[in-house]
C-alpha positions in Angstrom: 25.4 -36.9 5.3 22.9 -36.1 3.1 19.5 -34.3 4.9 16.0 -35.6 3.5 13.2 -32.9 4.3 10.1 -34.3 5.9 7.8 -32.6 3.1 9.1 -34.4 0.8 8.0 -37.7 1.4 5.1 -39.1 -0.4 2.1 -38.3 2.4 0.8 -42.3 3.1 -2.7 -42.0 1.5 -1.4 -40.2 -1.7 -4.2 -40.6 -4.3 -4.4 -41.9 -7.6 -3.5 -40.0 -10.7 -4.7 -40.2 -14.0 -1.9 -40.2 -16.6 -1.5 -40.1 -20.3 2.1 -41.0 -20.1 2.8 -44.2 -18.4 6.2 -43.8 -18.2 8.9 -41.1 -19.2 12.2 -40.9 -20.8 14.3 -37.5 -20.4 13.2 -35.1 -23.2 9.5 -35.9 -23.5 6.7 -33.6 -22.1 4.1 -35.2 -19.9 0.9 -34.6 -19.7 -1.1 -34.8 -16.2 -4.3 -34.4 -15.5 -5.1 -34.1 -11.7 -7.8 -35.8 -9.9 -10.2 -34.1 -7.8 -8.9 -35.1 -4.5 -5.6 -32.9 -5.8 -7.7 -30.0 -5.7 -6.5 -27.3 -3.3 -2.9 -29.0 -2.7 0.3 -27.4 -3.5 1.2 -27.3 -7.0 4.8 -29.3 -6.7 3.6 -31.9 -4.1 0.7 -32.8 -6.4 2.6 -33.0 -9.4 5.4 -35.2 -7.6 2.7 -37.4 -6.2 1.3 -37.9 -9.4 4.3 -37.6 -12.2 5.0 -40.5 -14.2 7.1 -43.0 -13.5 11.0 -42.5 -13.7 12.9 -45.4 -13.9 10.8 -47.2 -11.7 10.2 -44.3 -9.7 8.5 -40.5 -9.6 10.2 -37.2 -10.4 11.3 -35.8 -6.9 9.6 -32.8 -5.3 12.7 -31.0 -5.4 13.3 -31.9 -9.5 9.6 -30.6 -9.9 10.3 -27.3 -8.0 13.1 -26.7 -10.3 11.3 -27.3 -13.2 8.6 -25.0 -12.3 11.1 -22.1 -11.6 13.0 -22.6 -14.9 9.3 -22.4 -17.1 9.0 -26.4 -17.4 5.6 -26.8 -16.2 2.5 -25.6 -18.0 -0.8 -25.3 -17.5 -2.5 -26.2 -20.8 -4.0 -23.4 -22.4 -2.7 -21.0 -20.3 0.6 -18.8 -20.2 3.3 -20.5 -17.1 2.5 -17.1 -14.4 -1.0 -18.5 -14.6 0.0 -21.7 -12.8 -0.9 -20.2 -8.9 0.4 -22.1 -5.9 -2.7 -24.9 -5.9 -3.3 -27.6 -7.9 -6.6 -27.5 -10.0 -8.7 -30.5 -10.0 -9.3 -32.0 -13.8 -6.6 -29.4 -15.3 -4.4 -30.4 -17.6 -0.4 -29.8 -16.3 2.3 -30.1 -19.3 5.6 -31.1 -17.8 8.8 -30.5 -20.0 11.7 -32.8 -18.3 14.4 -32.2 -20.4 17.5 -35.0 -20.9 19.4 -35.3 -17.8 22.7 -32.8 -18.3 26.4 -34.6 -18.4 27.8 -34.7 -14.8 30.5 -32.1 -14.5 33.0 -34.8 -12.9 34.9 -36.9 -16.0 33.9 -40.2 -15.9 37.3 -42.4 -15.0 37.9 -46.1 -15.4 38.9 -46.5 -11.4 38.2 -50.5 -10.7 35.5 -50.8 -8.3 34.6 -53.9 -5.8 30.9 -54.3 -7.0 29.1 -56.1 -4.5 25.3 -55.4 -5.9 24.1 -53.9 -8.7 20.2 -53.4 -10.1 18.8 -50.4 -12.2 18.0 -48.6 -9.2 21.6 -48.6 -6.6 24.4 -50.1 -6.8 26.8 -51.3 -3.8 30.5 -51.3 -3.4 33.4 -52.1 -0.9 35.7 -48.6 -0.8 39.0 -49.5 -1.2 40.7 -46.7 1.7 42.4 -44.0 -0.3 39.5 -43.0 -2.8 37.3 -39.5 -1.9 34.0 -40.3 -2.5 33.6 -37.1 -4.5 35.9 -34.5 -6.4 37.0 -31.5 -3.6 40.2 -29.1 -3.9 43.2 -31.0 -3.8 41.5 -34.3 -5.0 40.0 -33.3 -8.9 39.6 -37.0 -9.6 40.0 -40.6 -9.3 36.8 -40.6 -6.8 34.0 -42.7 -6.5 32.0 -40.2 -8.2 34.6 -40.4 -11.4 34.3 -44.3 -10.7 30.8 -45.1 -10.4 30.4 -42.7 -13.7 32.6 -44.8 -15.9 30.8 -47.9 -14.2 27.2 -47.2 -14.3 27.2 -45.0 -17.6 24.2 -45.0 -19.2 22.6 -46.6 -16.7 22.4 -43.7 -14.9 19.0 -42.2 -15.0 19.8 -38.9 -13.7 19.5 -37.9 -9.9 18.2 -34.2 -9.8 18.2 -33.9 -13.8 21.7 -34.8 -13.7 23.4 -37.9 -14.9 25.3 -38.6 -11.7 25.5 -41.2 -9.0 23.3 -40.1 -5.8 25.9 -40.8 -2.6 23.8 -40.1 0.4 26.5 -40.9 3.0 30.0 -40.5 2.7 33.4 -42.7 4.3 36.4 -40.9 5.2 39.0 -40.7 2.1 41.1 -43.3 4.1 38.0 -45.5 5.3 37.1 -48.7 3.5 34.2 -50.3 3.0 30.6 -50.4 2.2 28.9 -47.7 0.4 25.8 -47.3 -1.2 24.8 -45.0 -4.3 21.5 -44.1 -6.2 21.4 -44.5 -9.6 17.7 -42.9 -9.7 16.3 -40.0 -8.3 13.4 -42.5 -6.6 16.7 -44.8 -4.8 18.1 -41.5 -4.1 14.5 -39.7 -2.1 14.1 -43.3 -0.6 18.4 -43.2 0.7 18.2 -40.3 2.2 15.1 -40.5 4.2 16.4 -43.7 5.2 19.5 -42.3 6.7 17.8 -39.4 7.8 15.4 -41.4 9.7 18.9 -43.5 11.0 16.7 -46.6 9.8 19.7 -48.4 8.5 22.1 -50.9 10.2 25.9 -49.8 10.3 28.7 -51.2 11.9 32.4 -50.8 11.7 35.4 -52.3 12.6 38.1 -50.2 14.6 41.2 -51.0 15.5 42.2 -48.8 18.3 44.9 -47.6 21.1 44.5 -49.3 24.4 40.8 -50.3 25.0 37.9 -48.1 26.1 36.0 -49.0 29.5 33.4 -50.1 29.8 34.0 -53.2 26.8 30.6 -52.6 26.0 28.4 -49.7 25.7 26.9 -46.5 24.2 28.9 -43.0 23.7 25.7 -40.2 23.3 27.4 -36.6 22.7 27.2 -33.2 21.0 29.9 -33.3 18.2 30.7 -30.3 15.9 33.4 -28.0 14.6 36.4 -27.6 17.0 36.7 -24.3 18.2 40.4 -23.9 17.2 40.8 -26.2 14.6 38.0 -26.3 11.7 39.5 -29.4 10.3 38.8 -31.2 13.3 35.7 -32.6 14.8 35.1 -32.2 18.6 32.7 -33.4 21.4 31.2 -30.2 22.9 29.3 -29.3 25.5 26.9 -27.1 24.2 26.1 -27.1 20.2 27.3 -29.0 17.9 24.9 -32.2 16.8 23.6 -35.2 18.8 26.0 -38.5 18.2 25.2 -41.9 19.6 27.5 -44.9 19.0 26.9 -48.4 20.3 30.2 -49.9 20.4 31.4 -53.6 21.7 35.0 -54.3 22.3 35.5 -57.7 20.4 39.7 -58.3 21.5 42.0 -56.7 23.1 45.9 -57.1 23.0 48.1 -56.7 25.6 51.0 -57.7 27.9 51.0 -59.0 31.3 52.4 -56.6 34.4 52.7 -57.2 37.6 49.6 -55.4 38.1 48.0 -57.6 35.9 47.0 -57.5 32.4 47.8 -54.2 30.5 45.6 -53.3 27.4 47.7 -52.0 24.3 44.9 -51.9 21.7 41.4 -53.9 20.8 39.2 -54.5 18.0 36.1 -52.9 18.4 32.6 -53.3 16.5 30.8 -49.9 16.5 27.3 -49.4 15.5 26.2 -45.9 14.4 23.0 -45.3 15.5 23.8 -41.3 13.8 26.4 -40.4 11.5 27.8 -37.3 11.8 31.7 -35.9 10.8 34.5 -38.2 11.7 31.8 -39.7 14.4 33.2 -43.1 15.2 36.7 -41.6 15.1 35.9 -38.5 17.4 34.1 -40.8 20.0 37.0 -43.3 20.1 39.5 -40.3 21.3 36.9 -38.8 23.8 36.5 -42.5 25.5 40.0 -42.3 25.7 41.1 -45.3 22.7 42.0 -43.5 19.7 41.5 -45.1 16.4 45.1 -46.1 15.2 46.8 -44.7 12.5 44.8 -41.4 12.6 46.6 -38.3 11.7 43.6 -36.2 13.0 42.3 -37.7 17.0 45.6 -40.1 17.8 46.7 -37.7 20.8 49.8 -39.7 21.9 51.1 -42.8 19.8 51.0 -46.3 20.9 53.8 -47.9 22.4 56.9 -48.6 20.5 56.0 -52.6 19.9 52.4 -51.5 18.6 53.9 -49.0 16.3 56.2 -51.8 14.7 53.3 -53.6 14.1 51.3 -51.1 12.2 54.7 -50.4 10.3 55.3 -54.1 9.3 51.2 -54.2 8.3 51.6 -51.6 6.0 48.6 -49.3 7.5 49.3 -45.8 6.2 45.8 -44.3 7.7 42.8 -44.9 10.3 42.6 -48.6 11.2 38.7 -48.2 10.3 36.4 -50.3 8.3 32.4 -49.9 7.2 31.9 -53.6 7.9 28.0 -54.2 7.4 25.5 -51.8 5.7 22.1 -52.7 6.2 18.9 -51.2 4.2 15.6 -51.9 2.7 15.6 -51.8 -0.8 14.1 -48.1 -1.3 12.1 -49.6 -4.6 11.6 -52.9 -4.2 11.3 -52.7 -0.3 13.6 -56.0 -0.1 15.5 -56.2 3.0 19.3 -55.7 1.8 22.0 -56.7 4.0 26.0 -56.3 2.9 29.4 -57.8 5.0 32.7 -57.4 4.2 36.1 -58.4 6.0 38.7 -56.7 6.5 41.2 -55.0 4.0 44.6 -56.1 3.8 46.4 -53.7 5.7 43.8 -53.8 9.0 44.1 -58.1 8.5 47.6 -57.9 8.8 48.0 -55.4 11.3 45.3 -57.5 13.2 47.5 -60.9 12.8 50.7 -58.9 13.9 49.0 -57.9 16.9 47.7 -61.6 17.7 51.4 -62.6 17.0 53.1 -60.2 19.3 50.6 -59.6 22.4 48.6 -62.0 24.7 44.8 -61.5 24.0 41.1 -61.5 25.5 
């Protein structure tokens, strides 16, 4: 998951600024004069505070850092060392942005399952099977190479670069809803979202047996497993702080003579953190691995439970991103997004209702 750093959010009393640009397009220099109020500040946080408008939103802090190092911000009249580290009240800063560069990743004509769209984000449903973005072993057909054929020229650029911003990330073979910035202001307002875990999440597992308690809250240290660096692991010193609220919504099963025995649920968990593999990693350590996954299954499920994932066709982790949750980082809109399940968790759902009693 993407990391927002505190700095660079606007401060909440951020003054006005007095532009001769009202609003850029890649290639143009802007002109900025600061106020007096600026005086004194860092040079980058004023200018991000007070740059022009980007496609409905301001050049990051981070965009005007690089900018600054690669001799894109002038002081007028003066040669670029002269800037100094503080702004200067009533000066007169020169900002050359120049066109945002091609993304490296080829743009790729993927279908996508476009649930909103507006100049500043867009929202699909991941079908399971597609990386989010290009990595050894998987050059292309990604979201990234999707949403780039997609968006095209409605891509403003996100860090000078015409790209999609993905500030969280689902499992190759995850489905469901993801968001993306179009614009570097959707992508600053994303990721300090996510950081600040101010946004609803909740996924659908289908999983082995049935963890106990049926309702409750998994709070652990997950990180890198010692032996294994392809696996997560719950660990008892290190690692990263993980909480997930999870509610066990059916479970399947057959009657014994010691009463009813659980042979797998559906469960609705609710990241209130999203760390590597979380949801899956917490599953196996409450002792109800996620079926189908290759990575934290431990022991397979029982010879009827395997047919029925073989006759649904699941070929990976029974896990869907159900509902994302957000307030629109522009517009400030509350944004809520619901999807049901993909084919191969529905059928392996109905097999299971067919074949098991249930509670």
């Amino acid at each position: 998951m993407h990391e927002s750093h505190p700095d660079d959010a606007p401060d909440a009393d951020a003054f006005d600024a007095e532009f001769t640009d009202a609003e850029l397009i890649g290639g143009e220099v802007l002109t900025v004069v600061l106020p007096d109020k600026a005086a004194g500040v860092r040079l980058d946080k004023a200018l991000a505070d007070h740059a022009p408008l980007v496609a409905g939103g301001r050049l990051s802090r981070a965009r005007i850092q690089a900018l600054m190092g690669s001799g894109g911000v002038r002081l007028e009249g003066a040669p670029g060392a002269a800037l100094g580290a503080k702004a200067q009240a009533g000066a007169v800063y020169l900002i050359d942005v120049p066109p945002p560069e091609a993304a490296e990743p080829e743009a790729q004509d993927i279908p996508l399952t476009v649930l909103y769209e507006d100049a500043y984000l867009i929202v699909i449903d991941k079908a399971p099977g597609m990386a989010a973005h290009p990595a050894p072993g998987t050059p292309d057909g990604t979201l990234v190479n999707a949403l780039l054929h997609h968006c095209g020229a409605s891509l403003s650029g996100v860090g000078g670069v015409a790209r999609p911003g993905i500030v969280h990330r689902l499992d190759k073979d995850t489905s469901g809803v993801m968001v993306a910035a179009k614009t570097d202001a959707a992508h600053q307002g994303l990721s300090r979202l996510f950081a600040a875990h101010d946004i609803e999440r909740t996924y659908i597992a289908l999983v082995r047996g049935a963890p106990e308690p049926a309702n409750g809250t998994i709070t652990t240290q997950i990180g890198r497993a010692r032996f294994d660096r392809q696996r997560m692991a719950v660990l008892k010193a290190g690692g990263r702080e993980a909480v997930t609220h999870y509610k066990v919504q059916t479970v399947w099963g057959d009657d014994t003579s010691k009463g009813f025995r659980p042979l797998a649920a559906r469960v609705a968990c609710t990241l209130e953190t999203g760390r590597t593999h979380q949801i899956r990693v917490h599953m196996a350590h409450r002792g109800a691995p996620v079926l189908g996954d290759p990575l934290y299954g431990s022991s397979p499920p029982t010879t009827h439970v395997r047919a029925a994932i073989a006759d649904a066709g699941l070929q990976r982790q029974a896990l869907h991103a159900a509902i994302l949750g957000f307030v629109h980082p522009v517009t400030n809109q509350p944004m809520r997004f619901e999807t049901g399940l993909p084919a191969d968790m529905a059928n392996l759902e109905m097999n299971l209702g067919e074949r098991f009693h249930y509670r």
